[in-house]
C-alpha positions in Angstrom: 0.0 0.0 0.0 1.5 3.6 -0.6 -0.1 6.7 0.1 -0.6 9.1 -2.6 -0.4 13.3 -1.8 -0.4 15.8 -4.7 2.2 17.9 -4.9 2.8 21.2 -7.1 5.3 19.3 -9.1 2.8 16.0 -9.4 1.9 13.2 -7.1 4.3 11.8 -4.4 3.7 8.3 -3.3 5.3 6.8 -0.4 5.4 3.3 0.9 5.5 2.2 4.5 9.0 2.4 4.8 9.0 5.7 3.9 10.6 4.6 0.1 8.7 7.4 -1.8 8.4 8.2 -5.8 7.6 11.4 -7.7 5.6 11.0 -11.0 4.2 13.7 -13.6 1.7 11.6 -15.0 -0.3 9.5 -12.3 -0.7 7.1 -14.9 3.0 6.0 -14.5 3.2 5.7 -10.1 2.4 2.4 -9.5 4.5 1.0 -12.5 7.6 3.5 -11.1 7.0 2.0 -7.4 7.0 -1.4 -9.1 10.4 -0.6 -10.8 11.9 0.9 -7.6 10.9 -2.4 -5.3 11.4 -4.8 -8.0 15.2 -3.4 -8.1 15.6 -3.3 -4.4 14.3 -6.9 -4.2 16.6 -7.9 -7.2 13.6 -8.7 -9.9 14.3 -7.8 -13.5 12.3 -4.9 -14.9 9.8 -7.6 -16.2 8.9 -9.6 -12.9 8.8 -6.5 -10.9 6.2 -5.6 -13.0 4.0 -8.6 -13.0 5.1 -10.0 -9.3 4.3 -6.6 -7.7 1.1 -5.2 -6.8 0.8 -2.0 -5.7 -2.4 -0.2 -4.5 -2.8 3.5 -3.6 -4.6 5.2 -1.1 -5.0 8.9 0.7 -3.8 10.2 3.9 -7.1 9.0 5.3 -6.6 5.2 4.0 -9.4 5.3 1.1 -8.4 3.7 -2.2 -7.3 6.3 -5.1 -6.3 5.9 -8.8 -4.4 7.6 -10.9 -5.3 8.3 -14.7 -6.0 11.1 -17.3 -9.1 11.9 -18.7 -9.1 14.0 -22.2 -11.6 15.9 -23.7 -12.9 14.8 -27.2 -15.3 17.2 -28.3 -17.6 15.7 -31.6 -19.3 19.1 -32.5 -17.6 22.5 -31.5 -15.2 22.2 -28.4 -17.0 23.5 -25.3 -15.3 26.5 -23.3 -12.9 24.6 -20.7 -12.1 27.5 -18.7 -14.1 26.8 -15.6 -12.4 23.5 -15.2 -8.7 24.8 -15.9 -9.0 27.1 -13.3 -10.4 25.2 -10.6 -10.4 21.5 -11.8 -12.2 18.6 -9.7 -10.4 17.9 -6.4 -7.4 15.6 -7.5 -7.4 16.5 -10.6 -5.2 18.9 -12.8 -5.5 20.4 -16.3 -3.0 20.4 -18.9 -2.9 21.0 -22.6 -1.8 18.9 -25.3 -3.1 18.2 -28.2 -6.5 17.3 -26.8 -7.0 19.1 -23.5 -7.7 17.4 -20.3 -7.3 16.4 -16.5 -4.3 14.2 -14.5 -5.8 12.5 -11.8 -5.9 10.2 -8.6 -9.7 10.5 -7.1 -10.7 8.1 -4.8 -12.9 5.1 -5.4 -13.0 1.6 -4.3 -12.3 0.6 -8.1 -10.8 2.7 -11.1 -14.3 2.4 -13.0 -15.9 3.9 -10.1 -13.1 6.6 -9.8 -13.3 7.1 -13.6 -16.9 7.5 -13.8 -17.5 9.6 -10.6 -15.1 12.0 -12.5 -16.5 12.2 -15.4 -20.0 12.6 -13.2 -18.6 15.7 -11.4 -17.6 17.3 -14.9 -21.0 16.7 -15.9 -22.6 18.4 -12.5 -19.8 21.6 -11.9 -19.1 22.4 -16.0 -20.7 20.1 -18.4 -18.7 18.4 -19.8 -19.2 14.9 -19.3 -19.6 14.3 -22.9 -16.4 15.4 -24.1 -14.7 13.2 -21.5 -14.7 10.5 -23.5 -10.5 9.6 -23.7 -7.9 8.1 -21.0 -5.0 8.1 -24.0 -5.7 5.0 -25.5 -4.6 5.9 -29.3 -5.4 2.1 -30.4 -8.3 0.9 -28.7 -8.5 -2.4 -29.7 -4.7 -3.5 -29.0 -5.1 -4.8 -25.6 -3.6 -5.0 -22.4 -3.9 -7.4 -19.0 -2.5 -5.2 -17.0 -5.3 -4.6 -14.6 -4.8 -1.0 -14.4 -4.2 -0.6 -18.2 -6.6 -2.9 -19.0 -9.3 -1.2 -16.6 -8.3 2.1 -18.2 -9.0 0.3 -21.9 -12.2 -0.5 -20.6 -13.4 2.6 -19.4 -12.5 4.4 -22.6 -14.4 1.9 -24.6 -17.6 2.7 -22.4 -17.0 6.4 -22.4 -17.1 6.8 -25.9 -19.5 4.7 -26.3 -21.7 6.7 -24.3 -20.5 9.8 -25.8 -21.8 8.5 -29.6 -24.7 6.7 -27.9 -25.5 10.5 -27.3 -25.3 12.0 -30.4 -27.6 9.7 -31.4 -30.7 9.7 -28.8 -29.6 6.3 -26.7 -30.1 6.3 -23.1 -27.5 5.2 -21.0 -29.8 2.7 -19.6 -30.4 1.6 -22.8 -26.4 0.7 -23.5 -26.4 -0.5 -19.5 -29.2 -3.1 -21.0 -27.3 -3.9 -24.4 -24.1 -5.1 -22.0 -26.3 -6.7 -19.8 -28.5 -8.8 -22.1 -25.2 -9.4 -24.4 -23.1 -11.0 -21.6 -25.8 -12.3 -20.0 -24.2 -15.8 -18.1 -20.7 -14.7 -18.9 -18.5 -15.7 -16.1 -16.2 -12.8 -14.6 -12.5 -13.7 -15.7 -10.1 -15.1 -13.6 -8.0 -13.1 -11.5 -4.5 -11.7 -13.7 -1.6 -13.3 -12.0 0.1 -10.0 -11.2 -2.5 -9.9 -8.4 -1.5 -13.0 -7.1 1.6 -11.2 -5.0 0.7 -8.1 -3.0 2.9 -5.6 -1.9 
């Protein structure tokens, strides 16, 4: 378990004994903490990376993530100014080529840290429909990681929702298509990188 705290230059994460990381892009802190333990254990860069779990938490204990969320406007870009100057708590903007947020917001999973996110850009600046992007550039390559993969996942549903939209589906409506299409699907096995906790 480390404990995340934001940090004008990013996001510091420490570990118990008091081993601590800086990262940028909150995307990148668990994979950096499982670089820097791997190597202090002795693991190539490889095993640390599958062998180590690491989850994240606040100075109060509760479970937080770390991802980015772009805007992808399909008609005319909305005006983003609220939300650049004061952004959701966690969160900070930046500008690249699409604009957007870095974040860790807590949630007992990423989906439900993603979507309450994208929830509160809906209820303080609305612009939940724009959020449709956590930097996947080729959706359909995939990746087990479980945070990756979780990430992929989210984006897929996002846009989804975003087109669903623009074209008069409810979101109940695409919560039924998912339902009724994987209907008696069991979940998948756990990935092995969860078998060894940090």
């Amino acid at each position: 378990m480390a404990t995340v705290e934001q940090r004008d230059d990013g996001w510091a994460a420490t570990v118990p004994d008091g081993e601590q990381v800086l990262a940028h892009d909150p995307r990148s802190i668990t994979w950096e903490l499982r670089e820097q333990l791997g190597a202090r254990l002795g693991l190539s860069r490889s095993a640390a990376q599958q062998e180590i779990r690491v989850e994240l938490a606040d100075r109060s204990g509760r479970p937080v993530h770390g991802f980015v969320l772009l805007f992808v406007p399909l008609g005319p870009p909305a005006d983003y100014g609220a939300v650049r100057s004061a952004p959701p708590a966690g969160c900070r903007w930046f500008g690249a080529e699409l604009p957007g947020l870095r974040c860790v917001r807590p949630g007992p999973t990423r989906l439900a840290a993603i979507a309450d996110t994208v929830a509160a850009l809906q209820a303080g600046y609305g612009l939940a429909a724009e959020a449709s992007d956590l930097g996947f550039e080729k959706p359909w390559e995939w990746s087990a990681d479980p945070e990756h993969g979780t990430d992929l996942v989210a984006q897929l549903l996002l846009m989804a929702a975003q087109r669903a939209g623009q074209l008069g589906i409810d979101p109940g409506e695409l919560a039924r298509f998912l339902q009724t299409a994987h209907a008696g699907s069991a979940p998948a096995p756990p990935h092995p990188a969860a078998q060894g906790h940090l």
